[in-house]
Every structure is written in C-alpha cells, then in structure tokens.
N, C-alpha and C positions, 0 to 999 in steps of 0.2 A: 596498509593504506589502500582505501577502495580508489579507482580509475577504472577510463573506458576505453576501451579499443575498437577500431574500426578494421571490419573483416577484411582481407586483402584475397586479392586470388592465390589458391593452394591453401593456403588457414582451413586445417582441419579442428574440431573443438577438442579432440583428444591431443593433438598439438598442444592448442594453445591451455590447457589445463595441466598439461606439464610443466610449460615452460613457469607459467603462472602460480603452482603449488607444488610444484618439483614431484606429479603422479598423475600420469593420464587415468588413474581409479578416480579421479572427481569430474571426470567427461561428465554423468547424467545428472549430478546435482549442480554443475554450471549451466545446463541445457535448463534443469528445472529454473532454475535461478531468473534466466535469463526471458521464459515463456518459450521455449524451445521443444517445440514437440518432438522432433525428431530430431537428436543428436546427430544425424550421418549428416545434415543438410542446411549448411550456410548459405549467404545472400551476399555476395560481394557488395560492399559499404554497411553493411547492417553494423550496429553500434554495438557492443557489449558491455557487460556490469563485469568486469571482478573484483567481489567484495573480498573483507576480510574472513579468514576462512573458516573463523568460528563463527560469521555470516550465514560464511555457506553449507556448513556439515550441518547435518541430516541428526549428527547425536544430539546438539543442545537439548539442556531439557526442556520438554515443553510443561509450565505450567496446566495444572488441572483446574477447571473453571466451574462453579456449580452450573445444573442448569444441562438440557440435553449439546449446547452447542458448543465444539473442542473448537480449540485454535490450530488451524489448518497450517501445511509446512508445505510451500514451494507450489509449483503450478499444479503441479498433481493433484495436491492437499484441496487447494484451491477450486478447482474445478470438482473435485469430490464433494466437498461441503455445500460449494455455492452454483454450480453448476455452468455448463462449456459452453463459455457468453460465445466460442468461434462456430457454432453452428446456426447462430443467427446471423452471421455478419455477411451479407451480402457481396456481388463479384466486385462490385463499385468499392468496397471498403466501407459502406455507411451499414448502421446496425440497423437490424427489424426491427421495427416496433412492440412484438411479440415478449423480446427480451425485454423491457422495462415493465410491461403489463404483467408479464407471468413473475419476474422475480423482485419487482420494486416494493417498495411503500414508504408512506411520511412516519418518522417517528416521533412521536409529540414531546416538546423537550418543555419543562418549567419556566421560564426565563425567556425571554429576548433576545435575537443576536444581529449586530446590524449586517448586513452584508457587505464587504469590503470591495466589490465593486462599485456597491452605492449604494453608499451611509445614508441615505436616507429610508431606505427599504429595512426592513426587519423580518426576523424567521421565528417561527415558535414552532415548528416540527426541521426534522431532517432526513431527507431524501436519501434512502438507502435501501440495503438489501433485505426482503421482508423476515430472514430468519436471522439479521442482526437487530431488528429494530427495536425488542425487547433488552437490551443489551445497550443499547444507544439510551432508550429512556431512562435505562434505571443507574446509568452511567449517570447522565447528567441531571436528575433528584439529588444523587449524590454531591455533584459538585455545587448543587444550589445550599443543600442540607451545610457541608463543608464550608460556606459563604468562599466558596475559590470561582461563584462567576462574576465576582469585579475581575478577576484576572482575563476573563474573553472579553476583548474589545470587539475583534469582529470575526466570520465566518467566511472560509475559504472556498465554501462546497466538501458536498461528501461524493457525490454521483457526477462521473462524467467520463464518457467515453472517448478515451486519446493514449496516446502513448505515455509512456515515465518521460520525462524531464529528460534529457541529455542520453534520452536510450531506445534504441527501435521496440523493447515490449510492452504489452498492453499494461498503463497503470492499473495497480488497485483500485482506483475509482471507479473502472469500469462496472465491477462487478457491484460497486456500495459497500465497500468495507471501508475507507478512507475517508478519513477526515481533516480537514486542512483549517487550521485556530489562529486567529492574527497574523496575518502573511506579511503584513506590511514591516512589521518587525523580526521575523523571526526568513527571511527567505534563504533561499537554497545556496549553502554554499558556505554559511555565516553559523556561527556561535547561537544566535537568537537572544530571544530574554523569557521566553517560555517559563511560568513560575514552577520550580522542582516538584510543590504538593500536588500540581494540575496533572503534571506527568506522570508522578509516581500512580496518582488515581489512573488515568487512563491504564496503564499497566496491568494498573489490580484487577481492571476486567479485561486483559487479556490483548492490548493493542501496544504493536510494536510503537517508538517511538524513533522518528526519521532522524530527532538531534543525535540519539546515538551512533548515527552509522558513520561514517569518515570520508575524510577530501570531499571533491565534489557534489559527494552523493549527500553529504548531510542537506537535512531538511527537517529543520525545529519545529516547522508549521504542521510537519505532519504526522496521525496515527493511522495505522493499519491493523486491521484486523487478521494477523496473520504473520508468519516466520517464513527466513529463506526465499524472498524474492523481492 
C-alpha cells in the first residue's frame, strides 16, 4: 500500500528504505522515485512517496514502443529523455521561460475537449513536451478512430509546473508527459469511472495509468508518460 512520510530530523533515506522494504539496497530507486537528486540529502518536513515496490524496482519490464521515443523509468530516465527542467528554475522557485520555448509544443488532437475549469472553453491541441507530441496525436486519432471520445468529458491539463499532489517532487507535468482526463469524476484518492478501453489505449502507447497505483496516491484522472516516479 503506497503512503507518505514526512522527513523528521535524523531520517536518513537509506533508513527509512529499510524500514519501508526491509533493504537499505532500494536507497537510489526511492531518491529516483521521489526526484531526489542526491540520496545523502533531506529537507526536514519534505514529504515522501513509498510506493509499492513493484512501483519502485527498476526490473519491471518496460514495454517497447515503436517509433525512436522509449518510455523513460524514474528521474534519471526522465531527465535523459526529456531533459533537466531543474537548470531553468530560478533562486525565487519560478521556471525560465526558456524551458517552455526550448522543450514545449501544441499537439493537434482530432476532437474537442472542453476544459474542466471552464466548460465553456474548448482545446483542439495539447500542450506538451515537443518529443511526446507525436505520440499524443496519434494517441488520440486513435481514440477518435475507436469512437472511445464520448468517453472524455473534459481536460485536466497536460503542462504545468507544481509539485505531485500530497508530495514535495516536481510532477510529471512539469516536464509535458501528463495528462489529466475528467477530473471531476475520477479525482485523487477515489476508484474513478475511467472507461477500461480508454485506459487500456493509453497504455498501448506507453503511458502509465495513476488509477493503478494505491492509497492516497491513486489518481484515475491521470497518464504519465513514464515508470517509477
């Protein structure tokens, strides 16, 4: 069962990765997990994720995806693929400009989505990482082809620079791999009603799906482009 902890003083992470999978050996794939650059170095109150631990090992298999772009595993992976949003981010905490210009773009989707902040707006592209955007459109051809977009009521956002939900590291959004699909029904915490074909699609190209993950941390509204974090 995934749960969060908050760092206390003394909490070292090869500590608390024993206590939590009985082998200080999963120290660097909890630091990955968690965006933790450097294993030696907690933040007293900083929040942590320990998922389940076929979550967090590094074996799962990863799916192979046609096409030059692999699905990425853990911060490492992450910043490999899609490149280290933390060297634009300014001493204030706000990001450069620089990182949306150099790695953004709209990806043109078939269909309509209203926005769930406000149904009366609508999207016909989505805002994300330029070397997922092929991957995004032909994602969702698919689900038009499939007739599964009566199933999207409305659009949660894909890009947006904040932290995960109930956790000090930087979401997937930041980078534009994240996707978030009728939030109004499906939010963090809850079962959802996410239709299983919509999901299964999302998978087949390669995006994790947040209803799978457990306790708190579930999150039915959302895909990620990516494993282990």
């Amino acid at each position: 069962m995934a749960r969060t902890i908050v760092v206390k003083a003394g909490d070292t992470l090869s500590q608390i990765a024993r206590t939590a999978y009985g082998s200080a050996a999963f120290t660097l794939q909890l630091a990955d997990y968690n965006g933790i650059t450097n294993p030696n170095i907690l933040r007293i109150g900083e929040r942590l994720e320990l998922p389940a631990l076929k979550e967090l090992s590094r074996k799962q298999r990863q799916p192979v995806l046609p096409g030059p772009l692999q699905l990425p595993h853990g911060l490492e992976g992450i910043i490999d693929t899609f490149g280290d949003i933390s060297e634009h981010i300014r001493d204030n905490g706000h990001l450069r400009h620089a990182w949306e210009s150099g790695h953004l773009t709209t990806a043109p989707i078939p269909f309509p989505i209203s926005l769930s902040w406000e149904r009366t707006r609508q999207i016909r592209g989505i805002y994300c990482h330029k070397l997922l955007a092929p991957v995004v459109s032909g994602l969702f051809r698919e689900i038009e082809a499939e007739g599964l977009h009566e199933q999207i009521n409305t659009y949660g956002g894909c890009y947006n620079y904040r932290p995960k939900r109930q956790s000090s590291k930087l979401s997937t959004h930041c980078w534009g791999i994240a996707i978030d699909l009728n939030p109004e029904t499906n939010p963090q915490g809850s079962k959802g009603n996410m239709h299983p074909d919509l999901v299964s699609l999302f998978k087949q190209h390669g995006f994790t799906w947040g209803g799978d993950w457990s306790g708190k941390s579930k999150d039915p509204m959302h895909f990620q482009f990516c494993t282990g974090y």
